[in-house]
N, C-alpha and C positions, 0 to 999 in steps of 0.2 A: 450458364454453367450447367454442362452434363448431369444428370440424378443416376445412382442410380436406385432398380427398381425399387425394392425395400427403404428407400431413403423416399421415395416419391411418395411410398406408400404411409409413411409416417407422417410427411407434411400434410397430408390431408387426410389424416386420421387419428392423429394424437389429439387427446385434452390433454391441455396441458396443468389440468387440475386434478388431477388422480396420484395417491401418492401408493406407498410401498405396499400397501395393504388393499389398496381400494378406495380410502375415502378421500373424500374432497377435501381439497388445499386449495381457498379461495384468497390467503393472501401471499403466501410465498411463490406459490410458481407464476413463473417466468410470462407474459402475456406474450403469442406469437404477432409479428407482424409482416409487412406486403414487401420488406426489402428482399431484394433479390439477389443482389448485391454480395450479399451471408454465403459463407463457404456450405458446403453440404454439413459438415461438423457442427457450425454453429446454428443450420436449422435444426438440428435435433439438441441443442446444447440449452435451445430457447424452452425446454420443455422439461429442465433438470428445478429441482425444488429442496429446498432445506429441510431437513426433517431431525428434528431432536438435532438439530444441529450438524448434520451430516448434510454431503449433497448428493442426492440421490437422484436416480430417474428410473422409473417404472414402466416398459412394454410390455406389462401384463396381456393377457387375452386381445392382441392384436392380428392373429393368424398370420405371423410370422414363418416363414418356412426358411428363412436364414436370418442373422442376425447383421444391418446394415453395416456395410465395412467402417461409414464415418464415426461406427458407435466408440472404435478402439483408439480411437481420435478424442475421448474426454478422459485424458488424463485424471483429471481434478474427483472423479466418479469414488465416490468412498461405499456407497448403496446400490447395487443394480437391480433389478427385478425383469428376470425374462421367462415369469412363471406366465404355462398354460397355453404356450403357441405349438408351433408343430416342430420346433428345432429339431435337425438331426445330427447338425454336427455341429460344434464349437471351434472354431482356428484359433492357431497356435496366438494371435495377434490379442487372443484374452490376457497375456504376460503384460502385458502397455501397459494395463490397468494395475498396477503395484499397487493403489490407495486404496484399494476395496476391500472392506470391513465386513461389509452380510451381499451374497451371494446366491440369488433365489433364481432356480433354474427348474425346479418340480412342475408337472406336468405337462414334460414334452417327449421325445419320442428319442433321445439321446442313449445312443450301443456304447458308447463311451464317453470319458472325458479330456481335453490334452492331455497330454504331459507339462507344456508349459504351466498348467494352474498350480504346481507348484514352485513359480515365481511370483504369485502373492503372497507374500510373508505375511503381513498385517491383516489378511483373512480370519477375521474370528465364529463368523457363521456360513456355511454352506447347506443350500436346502436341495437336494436332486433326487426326490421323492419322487415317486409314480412316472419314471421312466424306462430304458430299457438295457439299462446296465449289466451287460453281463462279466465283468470287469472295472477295477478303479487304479487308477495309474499309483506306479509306487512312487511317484515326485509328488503326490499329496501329502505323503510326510514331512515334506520339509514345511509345508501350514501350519508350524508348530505353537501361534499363538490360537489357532481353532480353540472354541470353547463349544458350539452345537455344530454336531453334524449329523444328519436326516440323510440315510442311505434306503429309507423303506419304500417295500413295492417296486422291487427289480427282480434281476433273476444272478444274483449274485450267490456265488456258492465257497467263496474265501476272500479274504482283504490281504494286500501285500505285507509282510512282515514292516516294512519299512512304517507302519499306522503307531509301530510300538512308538514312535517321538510323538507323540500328540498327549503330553503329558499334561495338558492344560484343558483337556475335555472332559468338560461336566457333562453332558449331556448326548447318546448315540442311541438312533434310531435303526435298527437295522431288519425289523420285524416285514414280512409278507419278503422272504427270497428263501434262497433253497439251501442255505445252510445244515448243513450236517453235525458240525459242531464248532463251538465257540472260537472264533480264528483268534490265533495266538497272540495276536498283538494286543489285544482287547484287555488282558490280562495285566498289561504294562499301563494302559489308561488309568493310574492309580487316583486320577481326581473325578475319576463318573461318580455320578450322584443319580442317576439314569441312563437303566441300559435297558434296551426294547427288543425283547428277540421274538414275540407272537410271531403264529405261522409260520414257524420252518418246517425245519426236517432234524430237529436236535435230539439226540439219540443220548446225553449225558450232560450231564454240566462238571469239566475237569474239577480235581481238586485246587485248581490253580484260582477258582473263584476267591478263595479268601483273602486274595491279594485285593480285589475292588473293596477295599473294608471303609471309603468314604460312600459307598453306596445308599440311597435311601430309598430308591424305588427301581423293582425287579421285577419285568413281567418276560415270562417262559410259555405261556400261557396256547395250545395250539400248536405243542409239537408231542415226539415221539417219546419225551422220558417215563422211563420205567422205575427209577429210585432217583436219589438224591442224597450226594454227598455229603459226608460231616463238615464237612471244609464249610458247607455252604451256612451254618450254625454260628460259625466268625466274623457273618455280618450284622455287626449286632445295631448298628444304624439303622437297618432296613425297616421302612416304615410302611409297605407297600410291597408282599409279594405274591406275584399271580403264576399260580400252577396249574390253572384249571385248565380241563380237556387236554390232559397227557395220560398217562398209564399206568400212574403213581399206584402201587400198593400200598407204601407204609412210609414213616417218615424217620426220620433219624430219632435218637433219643436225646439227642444236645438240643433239637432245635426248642426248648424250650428255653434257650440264651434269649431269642429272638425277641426280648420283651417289650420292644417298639412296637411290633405288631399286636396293635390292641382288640381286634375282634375278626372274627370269621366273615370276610367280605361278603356279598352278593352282588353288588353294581360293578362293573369293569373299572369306573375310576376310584373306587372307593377304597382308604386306605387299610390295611389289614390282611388276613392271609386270606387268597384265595385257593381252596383246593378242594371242596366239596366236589366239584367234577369231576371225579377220577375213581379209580373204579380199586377204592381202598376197603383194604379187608377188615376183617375183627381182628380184635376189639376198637382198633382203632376207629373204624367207620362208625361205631357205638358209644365210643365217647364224645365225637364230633359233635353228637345230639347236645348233649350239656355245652357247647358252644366252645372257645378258643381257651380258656382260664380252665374249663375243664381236662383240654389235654394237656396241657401244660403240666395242669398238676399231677396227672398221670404219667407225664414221661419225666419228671422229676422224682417221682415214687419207683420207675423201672431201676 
């Protein structure tokens, strides 16, 4: 039976011990054997593994420069990982796959994504980090069960209106693209609990913010803002927001609502406000000194 390339190139280069992440899976996957016999589908089927109870298969770091036609041939695939090869393009034949759950496609060289990928319904994660996106299909909305999606490290400058149905996303990365400002649908994701916009080009944050009011972690952190709305004082969840290295002069006088945030950050993961970076004026740059409880009390006394 004919191979082809990328199918030849898997049969003699797959472990078939490497699960979604990297680490060995030394008793569920699949052991390869010498039958020949095996459709092209089911040599690469032999090398799917259970994981947390899903069946998953992993072409991590295989130098990949397409994705083998018999892969749209495992149905049964609820897990795929085709993170870190050289993909440039994804066919329409990714619709086959309806059972897939997490969707790991970050570091490849992909200008876009189908249209078909939004015939995964039951898609709850999609990872397409550090690609070359400059565009994302507006049939990704109908993904409506997503819960993470990692759009960072493209050169994406808006999201189709159509992202407003992704009303079951807790979690969007959208940080290192060339956003200007907050695309509108973003606003509609009323269950983010993390929203990632470092390094743009964001020149405001709409008053529309205060619609994300289950938010807990808000980093801004590496763009071009000059103020900062009151609207943005009504997320009183926020446990975690990083302003730092924008243009901030001064800060609203409500945001002393904000009283999740319990201290003046310095670490990038560290929960609390970041905003010492910025190139803020008196008095307020002078209360900063006295730490976070100091301004607080100060803009409770204005």
């Amino acid at each position: 039976m004919v191979q082809s390339p990328s199918t030849r190139f898997l049969s003699e280069n797959l472990s078939p011990r490497r699960t979604m992440g990297g680490a060995v899976c030394r008793e569920e996957a699949k052991e390869p054997d010498r039958d020949d016999s095996r459709t092209p589908a089911d040599r690469i089927r032999r090398f799917t593994s259970k994981q947390s109870g899903y069946n998953m298969l992993s072409l991590a770091r295989r130098g990949l420069k397409e994705a083998p036609d018999e892969l749209w041939e495992l149905l049964e695939l609820e897990k795929l990982n085709l993170s870190l090869n050289a993909l440039k393009v994804l066919p329409p034949q990714l619709a086959q796959l309806s059972s897939l759950v997490v969707l790991n496609l970050w570091g490849n060289q992909l200008s876009s994504l189908p249209a078909e990928i939004g015939q995964l319904r039951r898609l709850r994660v999609l990872f397409a980090y550090r690609n070359r996106l400059t565009e994302v299909p507006e049939e990704l909305g109908a993904c409506t069960q997503l819960e993470v999606l990692s759009l960072a490290n493209n050169q994406l400058s808006s999201l189709p209106a159509s992202l407003s149905n992704l009303t079951r996303l807790r979690k969007l990365n959208l940080s290192n693209n060339i956003l200007v400002y907050i695309p509108g649908c973003v606003y509609n994701m009323k269950a983010l609990v993390f929203l990632h916009l470092a390094c743009n080009r964001l020149q405001n944050l709409a008053e529309n913010i205060q619609s994300l009011v289950e938010l807990k972690i808000l980093i801004v952190e590496g763009n071009c803002l000059h103020s900062l709305p009151k609207a943005l004082c009504c997320l009183t969840k926020l446990e975690l927001l990083n302003l730092d290295f924008n243009n901030i002069k001064d800060v609203p006088q409500e945001m002393h609502h904000l009283t999740r945030l319990e201290k003046l950050a310095c670490h990038p993961l560290d929960k609390g406000l970041h905003i010492v970076h910025n190139p803020l004026l008196k008095p307020v740059k002078e209360v900063l000194d006295g730490g976070l409880s100091a301004l607080f009390t100060y803009l409770k006394a204005g």
